[in-house]
N, C-alpha and C positions, 0 to 999 in steps of 0.2 A: 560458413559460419555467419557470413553478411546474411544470407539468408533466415538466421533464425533472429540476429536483430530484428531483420523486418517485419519475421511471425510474431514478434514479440512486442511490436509498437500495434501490428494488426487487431492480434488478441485484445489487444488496450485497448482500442478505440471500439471493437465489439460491445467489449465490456460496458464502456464506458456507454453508450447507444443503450444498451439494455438498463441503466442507472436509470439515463434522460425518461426513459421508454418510462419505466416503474414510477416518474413521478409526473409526467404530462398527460397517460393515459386515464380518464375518469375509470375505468375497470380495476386499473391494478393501481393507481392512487390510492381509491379508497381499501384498498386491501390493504395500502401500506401504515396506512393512519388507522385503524383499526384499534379501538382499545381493547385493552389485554384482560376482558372481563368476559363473563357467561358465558352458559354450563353447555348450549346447545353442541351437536358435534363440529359443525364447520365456526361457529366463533372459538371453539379450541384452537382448531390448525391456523384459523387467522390473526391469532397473537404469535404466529409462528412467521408471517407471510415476509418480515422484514430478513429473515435467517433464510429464507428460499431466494430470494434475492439475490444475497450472496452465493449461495448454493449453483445456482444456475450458472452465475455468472464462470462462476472457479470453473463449474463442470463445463462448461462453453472454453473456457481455455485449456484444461485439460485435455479436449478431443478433438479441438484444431492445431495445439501442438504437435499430441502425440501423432496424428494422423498424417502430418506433415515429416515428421523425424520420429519415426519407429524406435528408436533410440533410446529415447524420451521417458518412453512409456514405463511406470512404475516411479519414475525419479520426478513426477510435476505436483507438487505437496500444497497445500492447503490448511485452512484455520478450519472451518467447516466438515462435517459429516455430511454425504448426500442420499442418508435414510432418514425418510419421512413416515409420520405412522398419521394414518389418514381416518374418517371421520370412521372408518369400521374396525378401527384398529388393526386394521391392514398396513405394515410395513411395507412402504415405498419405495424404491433407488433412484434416485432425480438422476437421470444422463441425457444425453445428446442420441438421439434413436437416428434409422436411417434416411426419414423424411419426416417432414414437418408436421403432417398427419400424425405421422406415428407419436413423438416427443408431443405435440396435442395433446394427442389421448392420454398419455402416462402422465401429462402436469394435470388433465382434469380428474385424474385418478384421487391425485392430493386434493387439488382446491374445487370438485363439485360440491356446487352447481358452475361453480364460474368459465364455464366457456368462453365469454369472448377474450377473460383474462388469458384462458391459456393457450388459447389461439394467437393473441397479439405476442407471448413472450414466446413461443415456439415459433413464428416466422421471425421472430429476430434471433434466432438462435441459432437458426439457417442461413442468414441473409450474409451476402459476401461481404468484405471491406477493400474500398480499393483507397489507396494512400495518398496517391500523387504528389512524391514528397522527395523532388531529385537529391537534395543532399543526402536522405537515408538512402535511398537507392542508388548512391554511388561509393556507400561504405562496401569496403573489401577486407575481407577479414580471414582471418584461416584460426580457427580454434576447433580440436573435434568435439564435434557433440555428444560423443558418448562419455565424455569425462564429465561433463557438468547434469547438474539437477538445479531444478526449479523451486521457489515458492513464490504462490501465489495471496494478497492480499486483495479479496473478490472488493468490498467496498472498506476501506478504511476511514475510520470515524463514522461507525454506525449511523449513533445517534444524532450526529449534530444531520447529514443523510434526512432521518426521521423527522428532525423538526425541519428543515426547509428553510431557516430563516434566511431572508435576505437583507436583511436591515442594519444589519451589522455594521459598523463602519471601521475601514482598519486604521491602524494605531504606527506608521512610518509603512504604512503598506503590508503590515500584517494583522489579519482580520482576529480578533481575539475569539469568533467563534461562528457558525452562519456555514452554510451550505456550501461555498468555496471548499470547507478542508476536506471532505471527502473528496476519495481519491481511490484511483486504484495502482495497484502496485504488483508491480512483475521481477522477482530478480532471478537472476543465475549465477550459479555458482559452480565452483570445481569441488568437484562428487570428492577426491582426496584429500584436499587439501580446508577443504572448508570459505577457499577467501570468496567475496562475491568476484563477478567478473562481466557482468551484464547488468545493464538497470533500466526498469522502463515506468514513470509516473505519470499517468493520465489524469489532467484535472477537468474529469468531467462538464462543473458547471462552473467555467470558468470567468463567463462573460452571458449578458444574452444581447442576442440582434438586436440590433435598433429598429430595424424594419420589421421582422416577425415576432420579436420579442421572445423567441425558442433559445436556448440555454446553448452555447459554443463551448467548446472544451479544447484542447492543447496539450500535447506531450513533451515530455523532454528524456531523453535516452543518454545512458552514457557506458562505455569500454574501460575496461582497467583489465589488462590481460597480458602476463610478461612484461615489454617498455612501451606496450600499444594504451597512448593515452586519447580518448575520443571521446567526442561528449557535442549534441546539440546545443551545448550554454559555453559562453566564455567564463573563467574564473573571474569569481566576484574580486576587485579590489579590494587590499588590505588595509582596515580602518588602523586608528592608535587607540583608539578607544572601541573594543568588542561591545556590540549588542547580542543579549545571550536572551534565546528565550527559554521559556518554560509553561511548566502545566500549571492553573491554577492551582490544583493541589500537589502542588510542591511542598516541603518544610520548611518554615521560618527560618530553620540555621542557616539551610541552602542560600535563601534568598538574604538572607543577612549577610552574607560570607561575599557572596556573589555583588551585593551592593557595592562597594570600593572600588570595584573595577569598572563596573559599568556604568556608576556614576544614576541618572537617570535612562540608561537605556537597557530598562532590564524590560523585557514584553512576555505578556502570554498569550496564548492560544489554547485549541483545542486538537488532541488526533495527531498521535506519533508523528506521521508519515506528513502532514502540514508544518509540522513543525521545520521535522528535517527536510522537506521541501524550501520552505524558509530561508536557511541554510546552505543549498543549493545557491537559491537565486539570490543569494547575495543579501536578503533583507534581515539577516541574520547571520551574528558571524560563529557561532554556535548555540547546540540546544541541548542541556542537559538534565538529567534525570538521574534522580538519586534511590529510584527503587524500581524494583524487577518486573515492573508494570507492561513492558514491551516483549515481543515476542520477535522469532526468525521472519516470520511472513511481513512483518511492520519493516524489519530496517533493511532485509538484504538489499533489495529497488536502492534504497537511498543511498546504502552506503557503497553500492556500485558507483553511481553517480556521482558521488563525493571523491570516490577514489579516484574517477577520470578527471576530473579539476585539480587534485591536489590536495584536497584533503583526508578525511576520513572518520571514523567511528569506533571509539577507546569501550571498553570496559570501564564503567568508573573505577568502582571498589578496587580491579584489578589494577588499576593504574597509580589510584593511591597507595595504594600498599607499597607498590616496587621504588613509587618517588619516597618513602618514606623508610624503603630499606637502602637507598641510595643509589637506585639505579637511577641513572639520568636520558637510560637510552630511549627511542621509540617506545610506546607503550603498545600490547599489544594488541591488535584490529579482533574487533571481533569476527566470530564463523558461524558459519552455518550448517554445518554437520553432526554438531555434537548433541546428543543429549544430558540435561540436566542430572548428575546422581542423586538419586532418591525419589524424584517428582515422576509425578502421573500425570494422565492427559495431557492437556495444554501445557500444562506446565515445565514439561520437559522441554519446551524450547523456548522457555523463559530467557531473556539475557538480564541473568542477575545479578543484581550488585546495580543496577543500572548502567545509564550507559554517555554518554560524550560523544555529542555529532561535530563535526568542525570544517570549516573551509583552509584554513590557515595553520601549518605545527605553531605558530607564534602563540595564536589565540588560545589551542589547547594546553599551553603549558601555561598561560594567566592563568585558565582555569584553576590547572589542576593545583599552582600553587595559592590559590584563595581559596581552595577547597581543604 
């Protein structure tokens, strides 16, 4: 089971390589900045190029998982489709071929004429990842892998991705918006039971060199499995005064509700998985969300990671309800096996009602009663 930690920080850092890769390379840069206008056939697919991105990326960990733990295979889930219909209205399947040639040819299937693009994304899609990371390498674990399933979050926070910005400045160390929140996101969870039980967040462009000025990135992994509590981060100390953030477009009663508590330390951001990265590291002592705006692939990572520190991820709506029919106990975590009744596509793994990230039971129960 230590081992599929490790496949799981790998795949991250693949990933995360193929992000840097889409936006330092002049071939697949300008693919990605591409505006989303005219009729010709390849300006169609290249208002698509930022969706193949993720595409890749998913289908890149899809088939170093599966290939590593046969097991796997059918249970590593994703936000993305990986058919593409290309300038002859020819339907595509983007995967992982058995050499670099081959996955070549089948991206310039989509994106001809761009050869060097799909040359440079197809040898990264091959290219090994070695770690060098004793402390993950010396987790020991025993979980079988055939009870859990995956999802995957290829890039989290598209848009902000899209724009690039770096000039953001953060606000107690959280950026309200800027290339930072993208992220990728890996969790596991128990195929029965729903809880996460694995988490892996890669932030991509987390820093750049001082000497090359190229973009550095950094993971954080965490275990919550039976009484096995493990985690790269130490628990964030417990403030008296919670810092809660949120999305800009939150609702005025939220943030009116939420003011009393937090005094001036109410912050926003951009991009689920930033947030409750946040949260994680301490620079936030929850992030809530008052509508079903997030999905399975956004929190399972997080709320892994949450869960090996001590904390966790409530259902809102669900949680008010039960303080409000007098239950006082735990509120219940959410899962990730269920689907939505009634909803289609995406929407079936909406977590709705919103939801409640938290470091601390203290903080969550301010919340829940200012809510």
């Amino acid at each position: 089971m230590a081992g599929l930690l490790q496949a799981l920080v790998g795949a991250s850092e693949k990933a995360a390589h193929i992000a840097r890769l889409c936006r330092r390379e002049e071939p697949l840069f300008q693919l990605l900045v591409a505006e989303k206008t005219g009729a010709d056939r390849n300006r169609r697919f290249l208002q698509d190029f930022k969706t193949l991105a993720d595409v890749l990326i998913q289908e890149v960990i899809k088939h170093d998982l599966g290939k590593e733990f046969p097991e796997l295979q059918g249970h590593i889930h994703g936000e993305e489709s990986n058919e593409f219909r290309n300038g002859q209205g020819e339907t595509v399947a983007v995967r992982v071929c058995a050499t670099p040639g081959d996955t070549a040819a089948l991206l310039l299937s989509v994106l001809e004429p761009e050869r060097a693009a799909a040359e440079l994304l197809a040898a990264a899609m091959h290219q090994d990842v070695a770690l060098g990371d004793a402390e993950l390498a010396s987790v020991a674990l025993s979980i079988p892998t055939q009870d859990l399933a995956i999802w995957i979050d290829p890039i989290d926070s598209t848009n902000e991705y899209i724009g690039g910005r770096e000039d953001v400045a953060p606000i107690d160390g959280i950026a309200p918006a800027g290339l930072c929140s993208a992220l990728v996101l890996i969790g596991a969870y128990d195929r029965r039971t729903g809880c996460p039980v694995l988490g892996v967040i890669n932030e991509p462009f987390f820093r750049r060199d001082p000497l090359t000025h190229r973009w550095q990135g950094r993971y954080h992994w965490g275990v919550a499995y039976g009484d096995v509590r493990l985690c790269s981060l130490s628990p964030p100390p417990l403030r008296p005064t919670p810092c809660v953030v949120l999305s800009r477009a939150e609702r005025g009663a939220v943030r009116a509700a939420l003011g009393p508590l937090c005094g001036d330390r109410l912050r926003f951001a951009a991009g689920a998985g930033y947030k409750m990265l946040c949260v994680i590291l301490g620079l936030a002592d929850a992030y809530v969300l008052s509508e079903g705006s997030t999905f399975a692939w956004d929190a399972c990572a997080p709320h892994a990671i949450l869960r090996a520190l001590g904390g966790g991820m409530v259902a809102l709506a669900g949680a008010l309800r039960a303080r409000q029919a007098g239950d006082t106990g735990p509120p219940p975590e959410l899962v990730y096996n269920c689907l939505a009744e009634g909803a289609v596509g995406a929407e079936r793994w909406a977590n709705r009602g919103g939801l409640v990230a938290y470091a601390h039971p203290q903080h969550l129960e301010a919340v829940l009663a200012a809510l």
